[in-house]
C-alpha positions as CSV (number, residue, x, y, z in Angstrom):
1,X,142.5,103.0,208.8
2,X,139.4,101.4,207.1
3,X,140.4,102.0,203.7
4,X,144.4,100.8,204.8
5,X,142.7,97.4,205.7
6,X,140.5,97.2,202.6
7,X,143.3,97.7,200.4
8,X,145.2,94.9,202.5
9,X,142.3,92.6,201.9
10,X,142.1,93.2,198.2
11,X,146.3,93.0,197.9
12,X,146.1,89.5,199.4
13,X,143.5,88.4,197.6
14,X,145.6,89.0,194.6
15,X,148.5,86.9,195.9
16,X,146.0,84.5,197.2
17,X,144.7,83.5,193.4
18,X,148.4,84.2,192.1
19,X,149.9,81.4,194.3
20,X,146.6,79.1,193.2
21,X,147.6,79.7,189.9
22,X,150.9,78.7,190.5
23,X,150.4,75.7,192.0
24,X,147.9,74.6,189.9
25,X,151.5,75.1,187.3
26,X,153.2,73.0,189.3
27,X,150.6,70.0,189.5
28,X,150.0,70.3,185.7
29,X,153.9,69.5,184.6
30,X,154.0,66.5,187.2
31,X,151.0,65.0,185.6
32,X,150.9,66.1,182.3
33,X,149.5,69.0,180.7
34,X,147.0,66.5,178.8
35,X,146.0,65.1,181.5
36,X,145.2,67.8,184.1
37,X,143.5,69.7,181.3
38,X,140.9,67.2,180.8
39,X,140.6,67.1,184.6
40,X,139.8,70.9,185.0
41,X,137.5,70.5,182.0
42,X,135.8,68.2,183.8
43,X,135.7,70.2,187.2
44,X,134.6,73.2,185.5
45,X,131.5,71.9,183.8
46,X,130.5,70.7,187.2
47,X,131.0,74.1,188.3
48,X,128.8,75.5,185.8
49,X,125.8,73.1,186.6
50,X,126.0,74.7,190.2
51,X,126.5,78.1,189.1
52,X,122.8,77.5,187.1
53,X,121.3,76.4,190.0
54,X,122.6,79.0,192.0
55,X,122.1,82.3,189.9
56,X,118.7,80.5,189.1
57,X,117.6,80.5,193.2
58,X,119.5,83.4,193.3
59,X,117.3,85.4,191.1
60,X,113.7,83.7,192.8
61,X,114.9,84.9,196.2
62,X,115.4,88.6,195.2
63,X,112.2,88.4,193.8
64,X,111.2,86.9,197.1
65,X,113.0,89.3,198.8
66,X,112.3,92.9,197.1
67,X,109.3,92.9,195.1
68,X,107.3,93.6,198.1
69,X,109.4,96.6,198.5
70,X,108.3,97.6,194.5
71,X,105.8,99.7,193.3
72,X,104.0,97.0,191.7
73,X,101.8,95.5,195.0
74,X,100.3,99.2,195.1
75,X,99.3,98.5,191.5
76,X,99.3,101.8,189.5
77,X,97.8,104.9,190.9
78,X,96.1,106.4,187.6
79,X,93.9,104.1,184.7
80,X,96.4,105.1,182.3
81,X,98.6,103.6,183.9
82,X,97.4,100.7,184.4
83,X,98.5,99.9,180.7
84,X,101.9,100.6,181.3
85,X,101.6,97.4,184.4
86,X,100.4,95.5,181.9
87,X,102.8,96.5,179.2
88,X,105.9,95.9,181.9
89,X,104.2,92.5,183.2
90,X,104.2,91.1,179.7
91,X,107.7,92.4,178.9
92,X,109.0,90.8,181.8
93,X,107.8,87.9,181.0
94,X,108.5,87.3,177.8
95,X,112.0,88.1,179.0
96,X,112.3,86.1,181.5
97,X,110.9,83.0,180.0
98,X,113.6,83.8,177.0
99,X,116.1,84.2,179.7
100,X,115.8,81.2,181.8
101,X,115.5,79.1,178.5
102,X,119.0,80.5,177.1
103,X,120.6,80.3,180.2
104,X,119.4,76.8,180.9
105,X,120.8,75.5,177.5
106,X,124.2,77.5,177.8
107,X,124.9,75.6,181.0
108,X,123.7,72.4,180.6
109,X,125.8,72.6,176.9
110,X,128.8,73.4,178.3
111,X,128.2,70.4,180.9
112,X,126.8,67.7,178.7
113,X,129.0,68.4,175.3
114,X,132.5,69.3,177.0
115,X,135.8,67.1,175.6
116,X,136.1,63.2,176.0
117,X,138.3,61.2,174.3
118,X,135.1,59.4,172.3
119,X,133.8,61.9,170.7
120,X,134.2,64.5,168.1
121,X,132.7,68.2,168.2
122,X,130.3,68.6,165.1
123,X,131.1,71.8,163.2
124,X,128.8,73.8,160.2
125,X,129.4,77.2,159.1
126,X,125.9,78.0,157.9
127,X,122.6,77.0,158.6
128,X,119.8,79.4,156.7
129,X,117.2,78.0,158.5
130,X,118.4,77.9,161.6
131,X,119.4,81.4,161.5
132,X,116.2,82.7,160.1
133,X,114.3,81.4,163.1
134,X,116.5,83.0,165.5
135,X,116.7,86.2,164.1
136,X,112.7,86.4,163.1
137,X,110.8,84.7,165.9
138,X,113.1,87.8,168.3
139,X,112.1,90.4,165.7
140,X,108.9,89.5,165.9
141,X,108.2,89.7,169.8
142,X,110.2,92.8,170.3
143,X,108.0,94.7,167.4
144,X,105.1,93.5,169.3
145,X,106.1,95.0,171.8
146,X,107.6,98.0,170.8
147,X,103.7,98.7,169.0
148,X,102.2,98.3,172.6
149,X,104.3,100.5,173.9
150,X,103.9,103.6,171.2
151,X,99.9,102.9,171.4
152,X,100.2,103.6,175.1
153,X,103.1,106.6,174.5
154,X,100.8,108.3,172.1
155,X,97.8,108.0,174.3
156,X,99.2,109.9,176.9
157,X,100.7,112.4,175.5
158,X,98.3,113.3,172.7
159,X,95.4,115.5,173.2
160,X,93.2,115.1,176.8
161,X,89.9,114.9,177.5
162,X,88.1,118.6,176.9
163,X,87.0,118.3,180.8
164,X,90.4,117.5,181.8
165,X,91.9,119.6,184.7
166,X,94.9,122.1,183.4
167,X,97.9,122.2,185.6
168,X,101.3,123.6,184.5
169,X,104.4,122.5,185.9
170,X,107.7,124.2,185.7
171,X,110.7,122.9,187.3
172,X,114.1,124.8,188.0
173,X,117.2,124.0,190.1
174,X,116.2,122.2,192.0
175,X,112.4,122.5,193.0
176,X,109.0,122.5,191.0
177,X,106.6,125.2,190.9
178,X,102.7,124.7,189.6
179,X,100.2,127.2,188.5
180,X,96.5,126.5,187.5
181,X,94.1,128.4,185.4
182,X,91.3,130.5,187.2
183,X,88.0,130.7,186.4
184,X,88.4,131.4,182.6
185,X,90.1,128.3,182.1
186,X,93.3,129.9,180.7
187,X,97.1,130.2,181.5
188,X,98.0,133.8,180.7
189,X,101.0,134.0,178.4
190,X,105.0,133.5,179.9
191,X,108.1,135.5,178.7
192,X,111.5,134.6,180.3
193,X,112.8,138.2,180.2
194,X,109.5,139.3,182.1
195,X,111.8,137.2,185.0
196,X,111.6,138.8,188.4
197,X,109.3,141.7,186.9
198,X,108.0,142.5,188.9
199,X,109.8,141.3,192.0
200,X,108.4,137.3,192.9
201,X,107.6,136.8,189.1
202,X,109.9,133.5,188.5
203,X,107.8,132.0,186.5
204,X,107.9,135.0,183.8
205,X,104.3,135.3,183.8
206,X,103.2,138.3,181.2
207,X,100.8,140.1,183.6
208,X,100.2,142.5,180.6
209,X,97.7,139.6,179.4
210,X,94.5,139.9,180.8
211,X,94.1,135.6,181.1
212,X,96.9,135.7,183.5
213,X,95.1,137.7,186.0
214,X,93.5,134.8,187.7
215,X,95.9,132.3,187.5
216,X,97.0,130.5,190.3
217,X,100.8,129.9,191.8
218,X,101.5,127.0,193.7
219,X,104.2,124.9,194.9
220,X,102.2,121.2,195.8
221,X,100.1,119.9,193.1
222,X,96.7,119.6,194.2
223,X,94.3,117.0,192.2
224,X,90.9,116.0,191.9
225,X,90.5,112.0,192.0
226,X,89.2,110.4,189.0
227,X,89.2,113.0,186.5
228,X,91.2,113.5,183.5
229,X,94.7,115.6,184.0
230,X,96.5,117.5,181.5
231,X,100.2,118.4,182.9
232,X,101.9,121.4,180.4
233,X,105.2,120.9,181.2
234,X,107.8,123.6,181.3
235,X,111.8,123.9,183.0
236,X,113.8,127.1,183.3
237,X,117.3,126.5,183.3
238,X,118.4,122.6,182.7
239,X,116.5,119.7,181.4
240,X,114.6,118.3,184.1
241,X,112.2,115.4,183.8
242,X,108.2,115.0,185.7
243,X,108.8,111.7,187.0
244,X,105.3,110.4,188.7
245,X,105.9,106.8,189.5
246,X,102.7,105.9,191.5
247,X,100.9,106.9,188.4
248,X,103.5,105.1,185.6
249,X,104.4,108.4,183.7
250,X,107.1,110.7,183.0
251,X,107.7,113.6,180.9
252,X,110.9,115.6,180.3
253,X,110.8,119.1,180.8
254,X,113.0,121.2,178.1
255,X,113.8,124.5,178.3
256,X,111.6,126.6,175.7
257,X,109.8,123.9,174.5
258,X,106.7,122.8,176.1
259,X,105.7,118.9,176.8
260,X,102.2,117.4,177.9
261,X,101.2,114.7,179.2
262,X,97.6,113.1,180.6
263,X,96.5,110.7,183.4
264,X,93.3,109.7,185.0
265,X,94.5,109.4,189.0
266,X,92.4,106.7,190.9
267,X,93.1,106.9,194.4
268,X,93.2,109.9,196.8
269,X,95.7,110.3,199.0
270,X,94.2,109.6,201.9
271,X,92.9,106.0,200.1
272,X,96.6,105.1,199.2
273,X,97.9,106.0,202.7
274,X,95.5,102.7,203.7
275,X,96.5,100.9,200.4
276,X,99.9,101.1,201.3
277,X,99.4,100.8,205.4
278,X,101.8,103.6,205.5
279,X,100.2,106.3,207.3
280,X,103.0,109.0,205.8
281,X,102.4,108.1,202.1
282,X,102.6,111.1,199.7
283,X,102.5,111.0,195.9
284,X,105.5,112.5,195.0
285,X,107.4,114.4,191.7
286,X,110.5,112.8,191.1
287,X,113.1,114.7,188.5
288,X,114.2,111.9,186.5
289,X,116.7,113.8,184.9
290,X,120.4,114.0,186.2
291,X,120.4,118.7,186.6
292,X,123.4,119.2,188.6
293,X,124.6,118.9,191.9
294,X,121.0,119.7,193.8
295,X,119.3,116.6,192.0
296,X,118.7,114.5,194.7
297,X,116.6,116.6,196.4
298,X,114.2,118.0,193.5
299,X,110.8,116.7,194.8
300,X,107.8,117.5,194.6
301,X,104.5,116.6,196.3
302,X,101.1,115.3,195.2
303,X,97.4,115.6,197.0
304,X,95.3,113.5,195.0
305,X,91.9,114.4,197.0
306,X,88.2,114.2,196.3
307,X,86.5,116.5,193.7
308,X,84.3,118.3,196.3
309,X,87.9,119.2,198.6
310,X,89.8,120.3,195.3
311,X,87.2,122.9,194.7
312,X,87.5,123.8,198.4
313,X,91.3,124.3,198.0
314,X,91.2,126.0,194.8
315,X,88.8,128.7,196.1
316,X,90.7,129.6,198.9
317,X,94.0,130.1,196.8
318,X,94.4,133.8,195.7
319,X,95.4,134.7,192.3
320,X,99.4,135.4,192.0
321,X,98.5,138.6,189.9
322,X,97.1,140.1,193.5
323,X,100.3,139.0,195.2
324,X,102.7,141.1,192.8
325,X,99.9,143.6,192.7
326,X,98.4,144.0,195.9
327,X,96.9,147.2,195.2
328,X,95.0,145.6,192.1
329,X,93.3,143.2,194.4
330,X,89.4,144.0,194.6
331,X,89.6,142.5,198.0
332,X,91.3,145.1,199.8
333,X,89.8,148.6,200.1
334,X,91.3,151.3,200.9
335,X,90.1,154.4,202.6
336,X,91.8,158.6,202.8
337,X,93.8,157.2,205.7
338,X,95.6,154.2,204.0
339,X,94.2,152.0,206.2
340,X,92.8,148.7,204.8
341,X,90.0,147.0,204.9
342,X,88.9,143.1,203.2
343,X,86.3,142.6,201.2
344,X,85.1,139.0,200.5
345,X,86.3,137.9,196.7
346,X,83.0,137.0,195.7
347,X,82.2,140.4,195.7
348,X,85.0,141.5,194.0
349,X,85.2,139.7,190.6
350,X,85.8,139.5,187.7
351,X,88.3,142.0,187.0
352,X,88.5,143.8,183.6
């Protein structure tokens, strides 16, 4: 019944602005077609003086109204990012100024130079001068910007800091899976067709390579506050994309090729939660990548924490090669009986 009653609403609409339009006709060939023509001329550049004013409040009280609700009162969450504000702030200004400018003069033109009887429209087909200034002053703003912006793209993704913290992220339809490098500082080596072998391997790890033995599989991205992060990026099926919008950076992930990308996060959690007076804040993994029907709900999660409680977490996570080996694990000891006994780690490593 809804949709009956919006169609009715739209269908008289239609007949609404038809029967306007026809009397409007009517009027026009009892006074003259000259006449009434010069009248709407005049009505409509009016109307376009309000329209400016209008879409001109219009756009201050969205601004008003939302940008509270934006990212941008946060400020960014990693130094790096802090560029990229910076880049966007100028950008948008630039812009805007340029917009409200144009839009000022395209108005106020059509109101101030429409048809009267007195005066006659001035007409040139070229102007070299004219035309150079509107085509270089543009050209030169927009490569000004497009510089800033490849300075800042390059220093991301080219190489990190040598202290930086390793993390790899792999996504799939439609969740994200991490794994960190143990105490060797290594990611053992990845073959798709090593998938599900054995049984729990989805991330194809080759546990044939001896680096891979202490790596770590994880599903939340755990990270230590205001040190340097390299993110190897990875995806399985589809192109997905790493979008981290607290922290101004994303990263698509392609199939077989991998990407990086490094940030420098500034706040923990628990200092953004007081930031942003929302007690429930999380740093979340967006995919910024439309990867089927599943895409809304391909997130991922984010504990920025204090050096001291990273090293905390990251000792108490066991390596996955122990979890699709459980009787490689050093930890457990077996006696005749098959009964089994734990053994702290510590006592237990390395393994060779």
């Amino acid at each position: 019944m809804k949709d009956f009653y919006l169609i009715a609403i739209v269908v008289m609409i239609f007949v609404v602005i038809f029967q306007i339009a026809k009397a409007s006709e009517y009027v026009s060939v009892l006074k003259g077609e000259e006449k009434t023509r010069k009248q709407n001329n005049k009505i409509n550049g009016f109307l376009l003086i309000i329209f400016l004013i209008l879409g001109l409040y219009g756009a201050w009280y969205c601004n008003e109204l939302y940008y509270g609700k934006t990212l941008f009162p946060q400020g960014s969450a990693s130094v790096e990012g802090e560029k990229i504000d910076l880049m966007l702030y100028i950008t948008i200004g630039v812009t805007g100024v340029v917009f409200i400018i144009t839009q000022v003069l395209l108005f106020w033109f059509a109101f101030k130079y429409q048809e009267q009887d007195n005066k006659k429209a001035f007409y040139f087909p070229h102007n070299t001068k004219l035309e150079l200034l509107w085509t270089t002053v543009p050209a030169i703003f927009l490569t000004v910007l497009v510089v800033f912006g490849l300075k800042y793209w390059f220093k991301m993704t080219n190489d990190a800091p040598k202290d930086s913290v390793v993390v790899e992220i792999t996504g799939h339809q439609f969740a994200w899976d991490m794994r960190y490098p143990g105490k060797d500082g290594k990611l053992g080596k990845k073959n798709y067709k090593l998938y599900n072998q054995p049984s729990g391997n989805t991330l194809g790890v080759d546990f044939e390579d001896p680096e891979s033995w202490d790596d770590l599989h994880t599903t939340d991205m755990h990270l230590p506050v205001g040190k340097p992060v390299k993110l190897v990026i990875n995806a399985m099926d589809v192109i997905h994309d790493v979008g981290l919008s607290h922290f101004r950076m994303k990263m698509d992930a392609v199939p077989g090729i991998p990407t990086t990308m490094w940030f420098t996060p500034k706040y923990t959690t628990e200092e953004m939660k007081k930031r942003t007076g929302n007690p429930n804040f999380v740093y979340e993994i967006s995919c910024d990548q439309m990867c089927g029907k599943g895409h809304f709900s391909m997130r991922g999660v984010i504990i920025v924490e204090s050096e001291e409680d990273y090293n905390k977490w990251l000792s108490a996570q066991k390596p996955e090669y122990f979890t699709m080996y459980p009787d490689k694990d050093p930890t457990i000891q077996r006696n005749s009986t098959d009964s089994i006994k734990t053994q702290p780690l510590a006592q237990a490593m390395p393994i060779q």
